[in-house]
Residue frames as qw, qx, qy, qz and C-alpha x, y, z in Angstrom:
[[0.190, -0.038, 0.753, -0.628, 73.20, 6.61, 142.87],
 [0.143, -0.368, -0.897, -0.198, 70.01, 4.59, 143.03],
 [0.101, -0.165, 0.355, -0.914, 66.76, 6.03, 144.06],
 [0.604, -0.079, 0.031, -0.792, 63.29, 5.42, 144.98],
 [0.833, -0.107, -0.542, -0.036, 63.58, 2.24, 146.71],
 [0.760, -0.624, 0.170, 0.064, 64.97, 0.85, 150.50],
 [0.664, 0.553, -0.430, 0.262, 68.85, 1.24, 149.87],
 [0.614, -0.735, 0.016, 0.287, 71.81, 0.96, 152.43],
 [0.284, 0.797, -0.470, 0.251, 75.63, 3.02, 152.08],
 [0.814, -0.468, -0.008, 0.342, 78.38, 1.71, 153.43],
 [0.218, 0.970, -0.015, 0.108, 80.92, 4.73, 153.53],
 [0.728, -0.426, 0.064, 0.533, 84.43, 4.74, 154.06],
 [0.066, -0.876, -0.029, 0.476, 86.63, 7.65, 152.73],
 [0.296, -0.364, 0.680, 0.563, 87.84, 5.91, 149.70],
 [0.289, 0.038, -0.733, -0.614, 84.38, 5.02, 148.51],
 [0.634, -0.072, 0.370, -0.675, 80.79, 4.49, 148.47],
 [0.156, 0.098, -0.872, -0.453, 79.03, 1.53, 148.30],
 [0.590, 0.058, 0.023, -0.805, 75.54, 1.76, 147.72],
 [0.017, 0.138, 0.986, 0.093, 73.52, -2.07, 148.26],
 [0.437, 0.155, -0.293, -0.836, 70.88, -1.64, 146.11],
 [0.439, -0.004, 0.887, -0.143, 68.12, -4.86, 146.93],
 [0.527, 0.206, -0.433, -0.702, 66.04, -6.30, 143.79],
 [0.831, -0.244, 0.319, -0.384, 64.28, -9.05, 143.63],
 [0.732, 0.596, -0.316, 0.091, 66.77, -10.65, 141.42],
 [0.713, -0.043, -0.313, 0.626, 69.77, -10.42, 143.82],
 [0.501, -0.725, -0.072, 0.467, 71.72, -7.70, 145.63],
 [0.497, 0.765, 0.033, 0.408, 73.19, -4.61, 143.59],
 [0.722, -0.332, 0.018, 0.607, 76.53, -3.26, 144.12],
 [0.166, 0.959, 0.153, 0.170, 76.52, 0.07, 143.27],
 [0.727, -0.453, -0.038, 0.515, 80.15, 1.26, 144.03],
 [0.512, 0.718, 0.215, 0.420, 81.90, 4.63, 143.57],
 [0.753, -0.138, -0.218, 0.606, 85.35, 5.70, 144.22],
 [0.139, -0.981, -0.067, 0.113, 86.12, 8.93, 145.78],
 [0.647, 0.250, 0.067, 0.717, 89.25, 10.75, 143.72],
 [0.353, 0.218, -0.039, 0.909, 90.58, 13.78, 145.58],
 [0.341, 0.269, 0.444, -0.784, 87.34, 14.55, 148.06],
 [0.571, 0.379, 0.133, -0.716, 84.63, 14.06, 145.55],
 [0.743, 0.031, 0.662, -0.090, 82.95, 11.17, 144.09],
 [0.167, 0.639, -0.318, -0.680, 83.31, 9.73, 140.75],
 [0.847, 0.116, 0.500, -0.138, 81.53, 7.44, 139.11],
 [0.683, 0.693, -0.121, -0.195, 83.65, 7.61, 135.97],
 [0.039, -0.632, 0.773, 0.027, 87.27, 6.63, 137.65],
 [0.681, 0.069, -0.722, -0.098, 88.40, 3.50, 137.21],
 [0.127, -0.098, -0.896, 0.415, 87.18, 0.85, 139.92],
 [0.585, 0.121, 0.229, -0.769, 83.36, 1.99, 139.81],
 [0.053, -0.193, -0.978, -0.060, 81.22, -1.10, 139.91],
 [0.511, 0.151, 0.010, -0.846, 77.72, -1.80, 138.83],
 [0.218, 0.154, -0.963, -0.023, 77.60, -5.23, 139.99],
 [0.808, -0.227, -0.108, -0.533, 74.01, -7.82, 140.55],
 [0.080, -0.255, 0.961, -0.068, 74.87, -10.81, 142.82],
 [0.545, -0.096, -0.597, -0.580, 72.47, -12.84, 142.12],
 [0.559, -0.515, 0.157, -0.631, 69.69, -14.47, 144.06],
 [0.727, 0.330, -0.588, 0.124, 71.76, -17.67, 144.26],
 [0.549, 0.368, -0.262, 0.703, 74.14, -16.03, 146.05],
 [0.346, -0.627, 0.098, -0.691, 72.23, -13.90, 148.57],
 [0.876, -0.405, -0.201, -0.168, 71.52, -16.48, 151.21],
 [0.807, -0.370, -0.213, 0.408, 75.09, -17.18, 152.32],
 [0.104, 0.465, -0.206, 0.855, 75.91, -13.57, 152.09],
 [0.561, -0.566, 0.162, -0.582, 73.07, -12.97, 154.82],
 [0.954, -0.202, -0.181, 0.123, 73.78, -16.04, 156.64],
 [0.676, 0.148, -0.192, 0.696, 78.08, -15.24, 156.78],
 [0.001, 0.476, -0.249, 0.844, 77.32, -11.69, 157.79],
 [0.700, -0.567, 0.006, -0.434, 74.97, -12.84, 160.73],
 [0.854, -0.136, -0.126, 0.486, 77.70, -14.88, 161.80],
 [0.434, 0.490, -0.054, 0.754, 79.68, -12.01, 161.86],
 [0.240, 0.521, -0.302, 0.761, 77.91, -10.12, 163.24],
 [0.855, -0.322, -0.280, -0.296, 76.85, -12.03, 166.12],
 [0.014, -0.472, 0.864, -0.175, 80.96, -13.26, 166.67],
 [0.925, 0.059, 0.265, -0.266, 79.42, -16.54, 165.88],
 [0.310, -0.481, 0.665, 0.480, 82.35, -18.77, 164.62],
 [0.419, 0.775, -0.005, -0.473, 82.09, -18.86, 160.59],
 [0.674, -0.013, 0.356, 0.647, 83.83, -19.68, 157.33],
 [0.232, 0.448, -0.189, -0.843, 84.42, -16.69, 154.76],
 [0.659, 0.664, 0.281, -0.217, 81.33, -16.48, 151.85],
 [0.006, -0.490, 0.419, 0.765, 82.91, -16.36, 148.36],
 [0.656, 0.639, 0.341, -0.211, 80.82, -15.74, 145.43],
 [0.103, -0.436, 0.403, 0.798, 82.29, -15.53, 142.22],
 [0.486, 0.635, 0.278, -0.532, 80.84, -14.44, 138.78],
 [0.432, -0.092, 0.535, 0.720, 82.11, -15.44, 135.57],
 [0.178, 0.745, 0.096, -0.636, 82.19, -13.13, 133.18],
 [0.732, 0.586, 0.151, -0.311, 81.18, -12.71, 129.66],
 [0.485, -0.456, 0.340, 0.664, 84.64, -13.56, 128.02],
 [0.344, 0.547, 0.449, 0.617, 83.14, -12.65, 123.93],
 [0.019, 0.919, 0.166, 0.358, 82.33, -9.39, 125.40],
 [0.276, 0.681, -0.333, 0.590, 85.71, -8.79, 127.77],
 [0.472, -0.739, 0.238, -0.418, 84.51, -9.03, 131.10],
 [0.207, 0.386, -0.761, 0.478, 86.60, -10.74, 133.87],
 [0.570, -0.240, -0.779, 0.102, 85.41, -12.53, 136.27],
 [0.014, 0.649, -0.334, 0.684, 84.62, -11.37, 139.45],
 [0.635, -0.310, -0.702, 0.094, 84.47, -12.10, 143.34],
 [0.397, -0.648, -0.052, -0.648, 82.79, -11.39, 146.17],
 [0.604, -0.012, -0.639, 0.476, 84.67, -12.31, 149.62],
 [0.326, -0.725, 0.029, -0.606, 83.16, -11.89, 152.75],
 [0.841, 0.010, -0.451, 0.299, 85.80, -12.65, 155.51],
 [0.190, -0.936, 0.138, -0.260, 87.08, -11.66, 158.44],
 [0.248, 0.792, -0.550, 0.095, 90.49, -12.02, 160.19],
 [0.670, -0.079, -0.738, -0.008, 91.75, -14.98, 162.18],
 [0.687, -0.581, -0.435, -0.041, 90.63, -15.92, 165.55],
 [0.149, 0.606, -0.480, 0.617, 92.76, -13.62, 168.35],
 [0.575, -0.524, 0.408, -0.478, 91.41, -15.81, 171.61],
 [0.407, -0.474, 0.758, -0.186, 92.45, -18.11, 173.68],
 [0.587, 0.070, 0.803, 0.076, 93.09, -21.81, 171.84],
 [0.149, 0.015, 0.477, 0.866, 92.08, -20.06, 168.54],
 [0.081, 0.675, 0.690, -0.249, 88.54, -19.13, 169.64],
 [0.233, 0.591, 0.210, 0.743, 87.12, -16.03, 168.44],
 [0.344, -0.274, -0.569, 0.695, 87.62, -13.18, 170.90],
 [0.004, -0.807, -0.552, 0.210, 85.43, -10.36, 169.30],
 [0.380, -0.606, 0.309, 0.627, 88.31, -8.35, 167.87],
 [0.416, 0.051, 0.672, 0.610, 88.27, -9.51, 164.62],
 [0.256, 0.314, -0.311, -0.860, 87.90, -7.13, 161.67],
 [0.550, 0.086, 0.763, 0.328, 85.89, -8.28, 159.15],
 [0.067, -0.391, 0.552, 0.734, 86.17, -7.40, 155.29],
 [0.741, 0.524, 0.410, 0.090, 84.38, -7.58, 151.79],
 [0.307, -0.488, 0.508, 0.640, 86.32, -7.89, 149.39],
 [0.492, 0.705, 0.252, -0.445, 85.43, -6.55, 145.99],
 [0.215, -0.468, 0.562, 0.648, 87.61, -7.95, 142.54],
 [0.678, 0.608, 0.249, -0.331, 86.92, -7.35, 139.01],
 [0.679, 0.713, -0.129, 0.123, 89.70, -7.03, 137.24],
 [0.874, 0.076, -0.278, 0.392, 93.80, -6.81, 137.98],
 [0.290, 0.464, -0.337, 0.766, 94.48, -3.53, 138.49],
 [0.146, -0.088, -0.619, 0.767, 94.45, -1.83, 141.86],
 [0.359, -0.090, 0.051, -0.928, 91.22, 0.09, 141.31],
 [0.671, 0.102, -0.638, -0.364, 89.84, -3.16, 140.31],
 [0.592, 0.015, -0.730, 0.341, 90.64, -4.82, 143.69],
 [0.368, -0.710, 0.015, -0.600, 88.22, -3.49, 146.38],
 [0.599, -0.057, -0.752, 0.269, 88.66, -4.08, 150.24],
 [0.398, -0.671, -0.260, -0.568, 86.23, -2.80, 152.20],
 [0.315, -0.162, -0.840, 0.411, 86.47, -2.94, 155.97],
 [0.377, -0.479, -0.460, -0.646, 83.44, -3.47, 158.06],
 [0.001, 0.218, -0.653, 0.725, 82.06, -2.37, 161.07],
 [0.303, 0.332, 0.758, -0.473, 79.04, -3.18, 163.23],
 [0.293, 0.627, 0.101, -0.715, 76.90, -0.82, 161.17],
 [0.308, 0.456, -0.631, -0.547, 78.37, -1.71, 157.97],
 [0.090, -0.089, -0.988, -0.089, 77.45, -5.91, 158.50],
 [0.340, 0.503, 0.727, -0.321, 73.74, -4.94, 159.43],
 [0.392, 0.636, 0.016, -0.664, 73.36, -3.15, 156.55],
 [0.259, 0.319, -0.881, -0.233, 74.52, -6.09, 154.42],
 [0.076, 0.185, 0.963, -0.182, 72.62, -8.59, 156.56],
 [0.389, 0.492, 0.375, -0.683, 69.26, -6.24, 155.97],
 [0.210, 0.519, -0.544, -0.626, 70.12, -5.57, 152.51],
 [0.169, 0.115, -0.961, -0.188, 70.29, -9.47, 151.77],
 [0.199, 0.545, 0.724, -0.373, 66.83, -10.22, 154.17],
 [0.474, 0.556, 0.106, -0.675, 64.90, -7.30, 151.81],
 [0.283, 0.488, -0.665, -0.489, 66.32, -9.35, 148.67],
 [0.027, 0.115, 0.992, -0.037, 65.24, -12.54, 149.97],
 [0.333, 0.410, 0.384, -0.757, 61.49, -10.55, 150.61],
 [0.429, 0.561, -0.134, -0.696, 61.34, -9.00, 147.73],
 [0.023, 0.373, -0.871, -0.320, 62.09, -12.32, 146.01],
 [0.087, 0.305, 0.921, -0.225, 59.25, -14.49, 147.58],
 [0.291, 0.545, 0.247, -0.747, 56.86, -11.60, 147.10],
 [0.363, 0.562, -0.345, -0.658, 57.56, -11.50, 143.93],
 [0.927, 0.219, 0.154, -0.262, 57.33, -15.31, 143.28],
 [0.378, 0.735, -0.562, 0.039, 61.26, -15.55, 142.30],
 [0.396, -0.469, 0.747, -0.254, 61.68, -18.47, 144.57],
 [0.880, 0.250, -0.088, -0.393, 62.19, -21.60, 142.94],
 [0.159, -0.520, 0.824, 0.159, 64.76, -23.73, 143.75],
 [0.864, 0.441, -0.102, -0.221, 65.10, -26.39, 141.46],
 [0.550, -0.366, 0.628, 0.411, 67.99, -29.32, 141.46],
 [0.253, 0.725, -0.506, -0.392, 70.48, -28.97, 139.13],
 [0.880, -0.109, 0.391, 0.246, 72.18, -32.21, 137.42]]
């Protein structure tokens, strides 16, 4: 677990996930609960940076959310190191289809982050979120965007 800084939890009874802001990006701090009691050694514990790339249409998709503003789903992915093993990963923030009238959105809809790193099952998070859970994402991402500018980390710059 992270300390001595503004974090947020999002709890659910399979697992924490701690969003850990830097000025870098957005830390994923994740750890799976085996048999009542956490464990950051099982498999599917994640110590993941999205970068600061990446932050903006996370906060942006989750204020759509949670607003019931109509939306596509965010997906970030990461490639990963392949000389040193790692897999790819991706970051899917999405929620279900439309349940009102003409395919509007009626306010029902779930919506989900979805957490993969790797193939197996531990590897393959799916988080569902509630009110609570999307402002603490949507904060999370606003303190990252802060702590960025403060810090002078803001530079966009076109690519070719």
């Amino acid at each position: 677990m992270y300390t001595g800084g503004i974090t947020f939890f999002i709890n659910k009874s399979f697992g924490r996930l701690q969003l850990v802001p830097e000025a870098e990006g957005l830390r994923f701090f994740y750890i799976p609960i085996v048999n009542g009691v956490e464990d950051a050694q099982a498999p599917g514990s994640l110590n993941l940076c999205i970068p600061l790339d990446a932050v903006g249409g996370l906060w942006a998709t989750c204020r759509a959310f949670l607003y019931e503003f109509e939306s596509l789903d965010e997906n970030v992915v990461l490639q990963g190191n392949e000389e040193a093993g790692e897999s790819d990963a991706l970051i899917k923030l999405y929620r279900d289809k439309p349940t009102g009238a003409q395919g509007r959105l009626s306010g029902e809809e779930t919506s989900w982050l979805r957490i993969v790193t790797g193939r197996t099952e531990e590897e393959r998070r799916r988080i569902k979120l509630g009110p609570r859970d999307l402002l603490c994402l949507e904060l999370a991402c606003s303190t990252v965007m802060t702590l960025a500018a403060q810090r002078g980390l803001h530079r966009p710059a076109l690519m070719e």
